[in-house]
N, C-alpha and C positions, 0 to 999 in steps of 0.2 A: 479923093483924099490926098494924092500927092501936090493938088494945089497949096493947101496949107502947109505944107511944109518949108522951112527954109532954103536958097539956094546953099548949093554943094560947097562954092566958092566962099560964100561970106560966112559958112559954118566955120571952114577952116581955118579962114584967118583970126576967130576971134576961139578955136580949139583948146581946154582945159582937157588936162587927166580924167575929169568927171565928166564928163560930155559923149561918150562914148558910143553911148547909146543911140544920139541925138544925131551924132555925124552916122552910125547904121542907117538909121530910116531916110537918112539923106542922101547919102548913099544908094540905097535901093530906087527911090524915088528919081533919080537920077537915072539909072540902071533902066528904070520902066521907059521911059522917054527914050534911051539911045542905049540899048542893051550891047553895045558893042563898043563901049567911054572905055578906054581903058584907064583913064584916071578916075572913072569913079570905081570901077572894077577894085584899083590899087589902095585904095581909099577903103572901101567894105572892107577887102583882106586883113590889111591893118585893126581895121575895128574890132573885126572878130577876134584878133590874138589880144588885142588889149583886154576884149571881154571874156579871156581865157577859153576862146568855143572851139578848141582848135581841129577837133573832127571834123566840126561844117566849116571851117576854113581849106582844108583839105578837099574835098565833097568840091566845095567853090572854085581851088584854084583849078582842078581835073573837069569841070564843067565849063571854065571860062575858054580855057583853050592854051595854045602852044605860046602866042603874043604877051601874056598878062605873066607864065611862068620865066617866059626871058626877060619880060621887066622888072618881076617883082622875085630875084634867084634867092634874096636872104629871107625873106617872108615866108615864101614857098618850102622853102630845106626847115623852120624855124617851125613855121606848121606839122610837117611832118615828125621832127625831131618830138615834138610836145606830146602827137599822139602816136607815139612806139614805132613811128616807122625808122629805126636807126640806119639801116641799111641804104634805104633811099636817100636821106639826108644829108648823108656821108657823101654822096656821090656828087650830090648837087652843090654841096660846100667846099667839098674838094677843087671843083672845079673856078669856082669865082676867085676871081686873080685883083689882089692888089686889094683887099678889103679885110681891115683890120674884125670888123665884125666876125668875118666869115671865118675867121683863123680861130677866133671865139667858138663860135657854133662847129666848128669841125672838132677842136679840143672835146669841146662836149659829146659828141656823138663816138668818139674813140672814146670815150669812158664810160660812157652807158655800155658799149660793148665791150668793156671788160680790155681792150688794150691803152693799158694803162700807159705804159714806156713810151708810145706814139703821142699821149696827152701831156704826158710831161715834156717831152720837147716840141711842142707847141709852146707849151705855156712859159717854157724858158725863153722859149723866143721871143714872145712877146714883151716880156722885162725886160730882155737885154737890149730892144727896140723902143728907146727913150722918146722916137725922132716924131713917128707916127701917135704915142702915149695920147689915150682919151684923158681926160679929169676923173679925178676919181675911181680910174681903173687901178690904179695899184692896188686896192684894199679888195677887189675881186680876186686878182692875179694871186695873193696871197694866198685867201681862203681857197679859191680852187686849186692851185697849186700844193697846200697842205692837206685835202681832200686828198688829192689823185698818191701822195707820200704815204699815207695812212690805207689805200687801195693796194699798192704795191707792198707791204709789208705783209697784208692780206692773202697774197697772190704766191708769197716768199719769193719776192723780186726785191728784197728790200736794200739792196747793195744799187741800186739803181734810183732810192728814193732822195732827195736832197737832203733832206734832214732828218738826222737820225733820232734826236733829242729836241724837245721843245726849247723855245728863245724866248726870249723876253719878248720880243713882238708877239708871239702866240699867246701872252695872255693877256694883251689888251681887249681881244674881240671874242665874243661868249663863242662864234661859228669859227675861229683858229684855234682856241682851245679846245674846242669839240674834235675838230679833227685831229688834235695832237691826240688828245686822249685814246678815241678810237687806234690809231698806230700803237699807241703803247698796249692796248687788249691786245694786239693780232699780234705785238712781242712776247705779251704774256706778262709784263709791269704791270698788276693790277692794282698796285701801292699809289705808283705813280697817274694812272688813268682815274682810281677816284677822287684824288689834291685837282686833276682839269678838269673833272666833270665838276665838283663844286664850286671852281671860278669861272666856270660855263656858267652856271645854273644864276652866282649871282651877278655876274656881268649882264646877263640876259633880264633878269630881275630889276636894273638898273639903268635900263637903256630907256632911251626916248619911242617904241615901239608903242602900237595902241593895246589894249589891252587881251585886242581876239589873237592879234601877232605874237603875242608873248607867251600865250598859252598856246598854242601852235609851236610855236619854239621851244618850251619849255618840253612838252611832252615827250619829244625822240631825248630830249639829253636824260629824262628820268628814268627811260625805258632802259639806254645806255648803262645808267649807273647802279638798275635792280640788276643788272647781268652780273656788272665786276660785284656787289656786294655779296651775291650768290657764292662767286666764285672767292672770294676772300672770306668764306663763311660767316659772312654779317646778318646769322637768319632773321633775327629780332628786325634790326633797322631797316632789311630789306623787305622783311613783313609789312610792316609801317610804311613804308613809301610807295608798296604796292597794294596798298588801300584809299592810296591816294591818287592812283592811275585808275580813270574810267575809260573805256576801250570804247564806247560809242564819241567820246570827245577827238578822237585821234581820225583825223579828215585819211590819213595815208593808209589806203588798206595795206601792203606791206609792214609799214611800221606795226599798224597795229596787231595782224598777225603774230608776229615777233614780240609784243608786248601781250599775248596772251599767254605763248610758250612761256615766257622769265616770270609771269606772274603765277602759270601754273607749279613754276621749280621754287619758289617762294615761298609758298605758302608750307605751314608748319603741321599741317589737319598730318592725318595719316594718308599716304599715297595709296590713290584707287584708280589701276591703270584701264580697267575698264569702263570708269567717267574720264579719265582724260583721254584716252583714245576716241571717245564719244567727242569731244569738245574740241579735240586737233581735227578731227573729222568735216568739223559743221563748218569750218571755216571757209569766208567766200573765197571762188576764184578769181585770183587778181588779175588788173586789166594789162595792157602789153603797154602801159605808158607807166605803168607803176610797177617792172617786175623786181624781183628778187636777184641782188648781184649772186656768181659762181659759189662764194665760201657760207653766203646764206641760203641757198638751194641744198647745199651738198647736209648743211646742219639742217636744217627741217627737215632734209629727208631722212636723216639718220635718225631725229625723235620720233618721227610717223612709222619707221621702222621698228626701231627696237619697241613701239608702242604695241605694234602687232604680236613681237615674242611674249612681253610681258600680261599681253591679253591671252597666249597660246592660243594664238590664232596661226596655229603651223601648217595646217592644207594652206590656207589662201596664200602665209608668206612665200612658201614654196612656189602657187602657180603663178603669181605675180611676178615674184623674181626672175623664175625660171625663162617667165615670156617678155621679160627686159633682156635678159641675158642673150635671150634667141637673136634678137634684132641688134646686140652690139657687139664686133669682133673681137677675141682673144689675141696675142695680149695686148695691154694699156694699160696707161698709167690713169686715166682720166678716174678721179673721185666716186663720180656717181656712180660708173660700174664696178668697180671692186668694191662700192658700199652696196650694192644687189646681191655681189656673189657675196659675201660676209653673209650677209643675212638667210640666204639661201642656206649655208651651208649651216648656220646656226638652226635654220628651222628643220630641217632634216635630222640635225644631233637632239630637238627639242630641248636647247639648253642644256644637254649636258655637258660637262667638262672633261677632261682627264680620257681613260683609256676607255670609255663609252662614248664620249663626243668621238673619239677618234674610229673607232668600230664604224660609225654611224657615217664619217665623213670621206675615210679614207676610199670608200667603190666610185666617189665621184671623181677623184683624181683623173681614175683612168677615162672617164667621158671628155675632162677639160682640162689635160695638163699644161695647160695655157693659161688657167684663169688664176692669175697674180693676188686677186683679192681670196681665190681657195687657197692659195699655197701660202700666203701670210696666215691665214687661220690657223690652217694645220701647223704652219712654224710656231705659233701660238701656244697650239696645245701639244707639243712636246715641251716646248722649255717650263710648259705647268706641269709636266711629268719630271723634271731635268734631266730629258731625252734630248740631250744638244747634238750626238751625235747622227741620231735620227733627222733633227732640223736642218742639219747642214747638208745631210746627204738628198733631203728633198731639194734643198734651196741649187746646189750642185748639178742634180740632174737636170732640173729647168733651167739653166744656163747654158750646159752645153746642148741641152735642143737649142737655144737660142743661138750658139755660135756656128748653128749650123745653116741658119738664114741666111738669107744673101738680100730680105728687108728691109729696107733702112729703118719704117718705124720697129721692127721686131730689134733691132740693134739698140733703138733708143731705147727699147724696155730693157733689154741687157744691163745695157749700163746706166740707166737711171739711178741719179743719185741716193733717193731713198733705199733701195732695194742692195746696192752698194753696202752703204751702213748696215744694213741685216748681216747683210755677211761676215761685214767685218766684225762687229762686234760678236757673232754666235763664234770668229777663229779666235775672237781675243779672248774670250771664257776658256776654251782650250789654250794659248798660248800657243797659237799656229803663227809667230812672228813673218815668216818666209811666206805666208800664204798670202797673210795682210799687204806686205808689200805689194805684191806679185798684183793682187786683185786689185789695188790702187791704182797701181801703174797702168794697168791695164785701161783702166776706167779713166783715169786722166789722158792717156795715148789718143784715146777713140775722141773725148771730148775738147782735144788741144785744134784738132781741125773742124768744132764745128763752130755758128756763130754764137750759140746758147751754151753756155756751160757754168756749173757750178763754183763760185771761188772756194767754198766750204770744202768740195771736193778736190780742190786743186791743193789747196792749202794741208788737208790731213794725207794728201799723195807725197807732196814734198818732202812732209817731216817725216814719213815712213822709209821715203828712199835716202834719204841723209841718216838716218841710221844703221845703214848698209854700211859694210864694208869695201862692196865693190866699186869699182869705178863707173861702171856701166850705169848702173843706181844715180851715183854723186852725179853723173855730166844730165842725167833726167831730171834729177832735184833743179838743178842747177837751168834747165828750158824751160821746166815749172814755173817756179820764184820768179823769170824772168818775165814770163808771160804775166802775171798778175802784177809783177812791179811796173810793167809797162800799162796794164792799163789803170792802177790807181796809184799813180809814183808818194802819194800822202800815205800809203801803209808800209808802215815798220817793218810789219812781219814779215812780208814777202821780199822787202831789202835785206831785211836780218837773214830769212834762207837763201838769197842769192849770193850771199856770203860767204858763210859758210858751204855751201857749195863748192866754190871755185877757189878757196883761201888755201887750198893745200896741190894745189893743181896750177892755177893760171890768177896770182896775189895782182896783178898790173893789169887780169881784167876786170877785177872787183873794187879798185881803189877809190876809185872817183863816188860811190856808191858808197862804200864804206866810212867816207868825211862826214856824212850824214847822219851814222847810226850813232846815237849816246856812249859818250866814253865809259870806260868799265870802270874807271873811279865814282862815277854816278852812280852806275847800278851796283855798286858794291858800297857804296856809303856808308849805308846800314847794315851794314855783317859783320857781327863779333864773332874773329876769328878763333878766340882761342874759349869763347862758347859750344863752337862746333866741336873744336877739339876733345874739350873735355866731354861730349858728346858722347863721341865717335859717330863709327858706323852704322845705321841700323838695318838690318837684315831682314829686306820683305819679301817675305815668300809668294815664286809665282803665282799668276791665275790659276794655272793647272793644278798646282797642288795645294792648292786651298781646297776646302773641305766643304763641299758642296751639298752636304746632307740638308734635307727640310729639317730634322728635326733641330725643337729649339735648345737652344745652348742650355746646359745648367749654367747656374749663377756661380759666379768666383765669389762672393760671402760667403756663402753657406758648403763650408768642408764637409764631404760625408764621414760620419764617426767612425775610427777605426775601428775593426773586426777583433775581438778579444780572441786570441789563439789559445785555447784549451790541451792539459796535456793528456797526450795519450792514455788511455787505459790497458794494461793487461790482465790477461787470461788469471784466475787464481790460482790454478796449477801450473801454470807456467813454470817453466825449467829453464834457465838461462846454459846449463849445460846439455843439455838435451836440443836434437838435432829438430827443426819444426820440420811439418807434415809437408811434404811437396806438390801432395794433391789437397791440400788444407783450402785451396780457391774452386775447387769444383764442387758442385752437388754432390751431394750424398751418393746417388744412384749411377753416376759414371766414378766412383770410386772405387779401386782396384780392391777392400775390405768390406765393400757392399754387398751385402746377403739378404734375399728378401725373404719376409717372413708369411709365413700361408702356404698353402696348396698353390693357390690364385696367383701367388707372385713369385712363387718358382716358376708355373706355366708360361706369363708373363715375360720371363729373363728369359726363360730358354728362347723364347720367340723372336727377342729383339736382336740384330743383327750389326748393333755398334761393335768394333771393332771385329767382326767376324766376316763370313765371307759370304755373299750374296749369292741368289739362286745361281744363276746368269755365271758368277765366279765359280760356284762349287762345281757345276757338270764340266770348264772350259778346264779347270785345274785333276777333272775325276777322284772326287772325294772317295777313298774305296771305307770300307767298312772292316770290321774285325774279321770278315771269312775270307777277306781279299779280293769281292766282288765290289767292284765300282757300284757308287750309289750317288744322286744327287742330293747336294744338300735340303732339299726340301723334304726327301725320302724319309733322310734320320727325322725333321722339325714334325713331320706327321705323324711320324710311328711316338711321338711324346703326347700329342693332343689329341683328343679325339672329335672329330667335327659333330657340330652339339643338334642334336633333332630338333626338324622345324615340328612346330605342336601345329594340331588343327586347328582348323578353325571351328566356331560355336556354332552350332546349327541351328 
């Protein structure tokens, strides 16, 4: 059979895109004859990735041997890369020197695994590298470049992404507006993310693409745009377009996973969490060339979870959780376990809230006062009680456990940003100014020395230590603002606090800095002064003594009617000279003129011992008697009554 086949050589030279297939069998045919050609070896390789087969390319290059993987380093890393092996790829791309390709394939393989910040200074590099520029590589360098922006905003590394705002270049190509848009979802712009997913949709609609291409394309931007309408509550239009997504059309099991979820949150029927748990369930598991990035795992696992509360499926969520939790260490910050412990501790309360979720949650503390995703919950359910004071004293003591580590990752849970914010804002509801600082500073100190840290956090430390009084405070602001104006000298803000900082302290070391900030006739243009005046001041009352109650406010329209004040009445005998009764507020029967009428209710008075003197008093004082023989008071109360015979009983 291999006679009929073409030679290897005059395949090649006369090779089209479509011929693929052709140069394979020629290839192999080649292979059979001298199974050690390294050029036909290199030759198959190729073919295979052109024919997308990239597992038995793989299979090939590990059977071929050591010679064909050092000839053929971009094929090899390009194979692997295709089917899920990132880690190996990486290494092998890493290492080829002086290949524009491979700086390509390496960009990509840091982005598949989630380190975005590595892919973008790849990818910057490559721009700024005019000398080596392929044709037609700019319009890649772009798209992947606004990919890995929109990745990073994802990640909340978005201070690191180039572009904050879509440009006029992102909306000439349906895949730059895609990726603008997606950045603007993961801002939370969902106004602005459905205007690029519709000039996605008809850019793409309008391209020179075939027709399987366009709906291939078209499908993830639809899938994209049921999300934001969800969330912009477009249920109608998102109903409508999600009648219009068939889930067996969509080749990406990923994607399509994801466009089951947004079609399940679409629909308008009545929620049946016990078919949709059925339905998130049956879902295939996806292959490791098509996984799920970090912020997409961490959200599917939170509907697959809360599907389980909503089903009260509470044994299983528990022992599921419980034997995630077993296998990953307290504390972290990491998503997916404090989305276990949540859950955990949800299933345990069985969805209750208030001071029975907390009955129910608060014995687990003591097993895992560690677990950050428990102690968010509980901080949770006091501020739904407005138990702030309880919240902070939880939030408090799992800190100084922490400051009692000598960790370093147990340090970075300390001071992690988020967790930071809890605090701060549960002292600002009390008006713990002095705390606020303090806990700031504290948290900017620890993260001034390391190479990760938050500008968010650096930025609300400053402004809290510049409204100190102290100096100690001002010269911290003042290292603060300095460190951030040094590494984005383009932000205002961090010029404006290093300013102010040092303006009353050391003016000739802030000057040169201060040429830059807008003169204050700018910012004052617009203020009519003597509108303020007539203003004046207005008087806002702290946090602290605002009025914290749930209950809801009455309306200021509606005055309650005044109370008609009636006048008194008196007595018809009333005497206005005549002196009133001074025991006129007592009973009748502790009245000094009370005489009771009957046998029964003489026996009665004599018995009662109000203002008179008790057994116990009469014998201590020797009550005597009219012959002069002491007698106890109970003596005289017996010689009045006579104790009343028990009657038989009936026989």
């Amino acid at each position: 059979m291999a006679a009929g086949v073409p030679a290897l050589g005059t395949l090649l030279k006369k090779a089209t895109i479509v011929d693929h297939y052709e140069v394979l069998s020629a290839a192999n045919a080649e292979l059979q004859r001298s199974k050690g050609d390294v050029n036909a070896q290199h030759t198959k390789a190729v073919a295979l990735l052109q024919l997308d087969r990239y597992d038995e390319a793989v299979h090939f290059f590990e059977g071929a041997g050591n010679v064909l993987k050092k000839t053929a380093q971009l094929e090899h890393a390009y194979a692997l890369y295709k089917s899920g092996n990132l880690e190996q790829a990486q290494d092998i791309a890493h290492n080829i020197k002086e290949n524009r390709g491979a700086l390509h394939l390496n960009a990509q393989t840091h982005y598949r695994l989630e380190e975005f910040s590595y892919a973008a200074k790849i990818y910057q590099s490559l721009i700024e590298d005019h000398q080596t520029a392929v044709e037609n590589e700019e319009n890649d360098l772009r798209i992947n470049g606004s990919a890995t922006d929109a990745q990073l905003e994802w990640k909340r590394q978005g201070d690191l992404a180039q572009k904050k705002k879509a440009t006029r270049e992102d909306l000439e190509a349906f895949e730059t507006a895609y990726n603008a848009a997606c950045a603007c979802i993961a801002r939370g712009e969902f106004s602005q993310a459905e205007f690029l997913l519709k000039r996605a949709n008809d850019l793409c609609s309008l391209s020179d693409l075939s027709d399987e291409l366009k709906s291939d394309e078209l499908l993830p931007i639809n899938v994209q745009r049921l999300y934001v309408l969800n969330a912009l509550g477009k249920k109608e239009e998102a109903e409508r377009l999600a009648s219009d997504i068939t889930l067996t059309e969509i080749k990406e099991l990923s994607t399509r996973q994801i466009a089951q979820i947004n079609k399940l949150t679409a629909s308008n029927k009545p929620f049946n969490p016990y078919l949709s748990h059925r339905i998130v369930q049956s879902t295939l598991s996806l292959p490791k060339s098509d996984r799920l990035f970090g912020f997409q795992k961490s959200l599917t696992l939170q509907n697959e979870l809360a599907l389980d509360l909503l089903s009260s499926k509470f044994t299983g969520a528990r022992t599921s959780t419980a034997e995630f939790l077993s296998g990953h260490p307290s504390p972290t910050t990491r998503p997916e376990v404090n989305i276990h412990s949540v859950v955990n501790a949800a299933a345990h309360a069985q969805n209750q809230l208030g001071k029975l979720g907390l009955t129910s949650i608060l014995p687990l503390l003591e097993k895992r006062p560690n677990d950050v995703g428990l102690i968010l919950t509980i901080i949770h359910l006091y501020i739904l009680t407005n138990n702030h004071g309880s919240a902070i004293t939880v939030l408090e003591t799992f800190f100084k456990h922490l400051d009692l580590s000598a960790t370093a990752a147990d340090q970075d849970v300390r001071f992690a940003p988020g967790l930071v914010a809890v605090m701060v804002s549960l002292y600002s509801i009390q008006g713990r100014k002095s705390h606020i600082r303090t806990e700031l500073a504290k948290a900017a100190s620890y993260w001034r020395h390391k190479s990760k840290h938050s500008p968010d956090l650096f930025r609300a430390a400053g402004l809290a230590l510049l409204a100190s009084t102290s100096s100690d405070d001002q010269a911290a602001a003042g290292e603060i603002f300095d460190t951030l104006r040094r590494q984005d000298p383009k932000d205002k803000l961090s010029a404006a606090g290093y300013v102010a900082a040092y303006a009353t302290t050391d003016l000739t070391k802030v000057k040169s800095t201060l040429e830059h900030l807008p003169p204050i006739t700018r910012l004052t243009a617009g203020i009519d002064i003597d509108a303020l005046e007539a203003a004046g001041v207005p008087n806002v009352p702290s946090a602290a003594a605002q009025n914290t109650s749930k209950k809801r406010a009455a309306d200021e329209s509606t005055k309650p009617a005044k109370k008609r004040i009636r006048k008194s009445k008196l007595p018809k005998d009333f005497d206005p000279n005549k002196a009133p009764d001074p025991e006129r507020w007592l009973p009748l029967r502790d009245r000094s003129s009370y005489r009771p009428k009957g046998k029964k209710g003489k026996q009665k008075a004599q018995a009662l011992t109000q203002g008179g003197v008790s057994e116990k008093g009469a014998e201590s004082l020797n009550i005597s008697n009219s012959d002069g023989v002491s007698k106890p008071a109970s003596t005289v109360v017996s010689a009045a009554s006579k104790p009343s015979k028990k009657k038989k009983p009936k026989k």
